[in-house]
C-alpha positions as CSV (number, residue, x, y, z in Angstrom):
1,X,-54.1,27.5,-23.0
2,X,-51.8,24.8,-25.1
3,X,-48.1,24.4,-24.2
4,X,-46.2,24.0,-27.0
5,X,-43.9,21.0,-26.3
6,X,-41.2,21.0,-28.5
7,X,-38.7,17.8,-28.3
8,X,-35.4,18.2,-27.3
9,X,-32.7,16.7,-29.3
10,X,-29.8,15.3,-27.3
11,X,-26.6,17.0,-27.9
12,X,-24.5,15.2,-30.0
13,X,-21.6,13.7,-28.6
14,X,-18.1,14.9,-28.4
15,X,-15.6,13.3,-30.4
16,X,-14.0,11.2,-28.4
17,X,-10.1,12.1,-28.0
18,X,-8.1,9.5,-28.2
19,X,-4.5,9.0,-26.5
20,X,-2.3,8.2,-28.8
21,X,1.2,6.6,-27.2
22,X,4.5,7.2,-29.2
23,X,6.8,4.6,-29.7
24,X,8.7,6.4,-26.4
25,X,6.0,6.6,-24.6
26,X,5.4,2.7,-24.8
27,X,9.7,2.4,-24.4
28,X,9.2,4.3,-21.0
29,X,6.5,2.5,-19.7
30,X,7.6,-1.1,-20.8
31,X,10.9,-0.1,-18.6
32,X,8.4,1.3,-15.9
33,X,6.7,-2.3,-15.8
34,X,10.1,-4.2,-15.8
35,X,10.8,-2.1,-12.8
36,X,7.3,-2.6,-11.0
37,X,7.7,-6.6,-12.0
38,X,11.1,-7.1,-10.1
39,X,9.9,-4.3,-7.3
40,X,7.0,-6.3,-7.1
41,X,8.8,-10.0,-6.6
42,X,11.4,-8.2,-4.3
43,X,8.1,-7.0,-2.2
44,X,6.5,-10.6,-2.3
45,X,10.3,-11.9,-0.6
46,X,10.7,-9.6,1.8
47,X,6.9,-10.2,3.0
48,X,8.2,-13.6,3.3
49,X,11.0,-12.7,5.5
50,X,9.0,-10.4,7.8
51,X,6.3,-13.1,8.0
52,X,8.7,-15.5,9.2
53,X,10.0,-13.2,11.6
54,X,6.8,-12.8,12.9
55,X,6.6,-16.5,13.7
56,X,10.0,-16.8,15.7
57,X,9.8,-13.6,17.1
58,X,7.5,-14.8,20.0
59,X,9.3,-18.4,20.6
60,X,12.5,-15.4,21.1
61,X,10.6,-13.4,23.5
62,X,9.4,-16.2,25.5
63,X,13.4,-17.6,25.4
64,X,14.8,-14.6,26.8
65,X,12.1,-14.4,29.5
66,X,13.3,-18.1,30.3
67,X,17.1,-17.5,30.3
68,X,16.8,-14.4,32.5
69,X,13.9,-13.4,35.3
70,X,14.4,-9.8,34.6
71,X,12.8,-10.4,31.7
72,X,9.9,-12.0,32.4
73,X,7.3,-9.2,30.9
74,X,9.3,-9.5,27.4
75,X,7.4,-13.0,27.6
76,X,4.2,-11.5,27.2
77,X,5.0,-9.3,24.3
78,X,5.9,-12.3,22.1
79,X,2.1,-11.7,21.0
80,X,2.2,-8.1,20.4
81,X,5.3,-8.2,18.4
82,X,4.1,-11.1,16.3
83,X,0.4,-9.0,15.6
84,X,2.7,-5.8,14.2
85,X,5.1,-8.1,12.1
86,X,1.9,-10.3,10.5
87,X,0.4,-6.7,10.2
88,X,3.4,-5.0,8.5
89,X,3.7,-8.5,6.0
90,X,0.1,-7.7,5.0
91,X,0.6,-4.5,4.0
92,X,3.6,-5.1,2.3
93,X,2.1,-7.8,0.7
94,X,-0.4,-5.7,-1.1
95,X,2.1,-3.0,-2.1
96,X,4.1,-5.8,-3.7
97,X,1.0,-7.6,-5.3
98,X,0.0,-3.9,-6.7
99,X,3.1,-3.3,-8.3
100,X,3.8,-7.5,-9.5
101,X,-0.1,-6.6,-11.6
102,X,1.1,-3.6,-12.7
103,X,4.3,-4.6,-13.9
104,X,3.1,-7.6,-15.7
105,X,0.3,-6.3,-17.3
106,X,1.9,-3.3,-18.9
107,X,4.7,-5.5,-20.5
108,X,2.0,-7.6,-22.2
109,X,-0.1,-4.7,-22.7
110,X,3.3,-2.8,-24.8
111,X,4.0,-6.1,-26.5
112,X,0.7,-7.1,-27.9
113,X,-0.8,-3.0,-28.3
114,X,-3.8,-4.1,-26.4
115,X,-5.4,-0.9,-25.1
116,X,-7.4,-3.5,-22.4
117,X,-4.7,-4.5,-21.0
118,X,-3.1,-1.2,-20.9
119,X,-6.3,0.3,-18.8
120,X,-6.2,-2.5,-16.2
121,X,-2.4,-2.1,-15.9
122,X,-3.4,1.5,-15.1
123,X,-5.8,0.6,-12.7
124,X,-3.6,-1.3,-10.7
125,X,-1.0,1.8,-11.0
126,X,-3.8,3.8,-9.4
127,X,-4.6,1.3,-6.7
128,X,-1.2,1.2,-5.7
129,X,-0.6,4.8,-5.1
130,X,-4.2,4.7,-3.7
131,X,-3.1,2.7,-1.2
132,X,0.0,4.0,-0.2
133,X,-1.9,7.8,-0.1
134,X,-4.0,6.0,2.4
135,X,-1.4,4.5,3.8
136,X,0.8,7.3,4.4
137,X,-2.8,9.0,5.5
138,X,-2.8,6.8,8.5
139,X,0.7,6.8,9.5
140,X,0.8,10.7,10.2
141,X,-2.8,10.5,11.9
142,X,-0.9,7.7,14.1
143,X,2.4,10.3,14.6
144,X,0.1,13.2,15.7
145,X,-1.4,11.0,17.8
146,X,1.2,9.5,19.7
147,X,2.7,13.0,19.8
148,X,-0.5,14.5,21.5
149,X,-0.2,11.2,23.5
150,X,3.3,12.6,25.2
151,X,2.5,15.9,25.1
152,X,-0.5,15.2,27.8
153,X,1.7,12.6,29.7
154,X,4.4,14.9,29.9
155,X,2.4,18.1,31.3
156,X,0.6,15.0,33.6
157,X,3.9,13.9,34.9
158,X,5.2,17.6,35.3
159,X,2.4,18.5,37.6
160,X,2.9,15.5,39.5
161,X,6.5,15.7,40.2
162,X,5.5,19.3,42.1
């Protein structure tokens, strides 16, 4: 018996479509990158400012507990609060950094018609709203969380008081 191999031939490619921008087009997203730049800077100062806040908001803490006994366990949470506020500056940080690359490289990507520059500009577009859907991801796993959280302590605390 003889098998009769006959070679395939590989399809031939697909034109490849091109995207063409209009001169709109590039008007509108030059503007969107002038917006994402000075978004972006804006970000990077108030990360500055929660960052420093982060640093005086224990020596605050541990004032209070000093100036008044009754609040001697505020001491203690000089730590915590400074964790959430260096935590919140990171974040921020990154949404500002995401949106600064953007920004920047669209404007040069508009002014020189470099198709490069235009696809990482785009990438950094899409890691910004990457990061936020994750972001926002985690936020509302945290609500329904804490909401569960009260839910149990307040049927615990309802069958206690009987």
């Amino acid at each position: 018996m003889e098998i009769d191999e006959t070679p395939m031939q590989p399809a031939a490619p697909e034109p490849e479509s091109k995207l063409i921008l209009t001169d709109e087009a590039q008007y509108y997203l030059q503007k969107a990158g002038q917006w994402a730049y000075f978004l972006g800077i804006m970000g990077f100062i108030g990360t500055a400012f929660v960052a420093i806040m982060a640093l005086f908001v224990g020596a605050l803490f541990s004032t209070m507990a000093s100036m008044n006994p009754m609040m001697a366990g505020a001491a203690g949470m000089g730590g915590v609060v400074t964790f959430f506020y260096l935590l919140i500056a990171v974040f921020t940080f990154f949404f500002a950094l995401y949106l600064y690359q953007f920004g920047d490289r669209v404007k040069k990507a508009v002014a020189f018609q470099n198709t490069q520059e235009m696809t990482l500009a785009l990438s950094k577009l899409k890691s910004f709203f990457k990061f936020w859907g994750i972001f926002t991801i985690v936020i509302l796993a945290l609500d329904i969380l804490i909401f569960v959280i009260f839910i149990i302590a307040g049927v615990g605390a309802a069958t206690m008081a009987r």
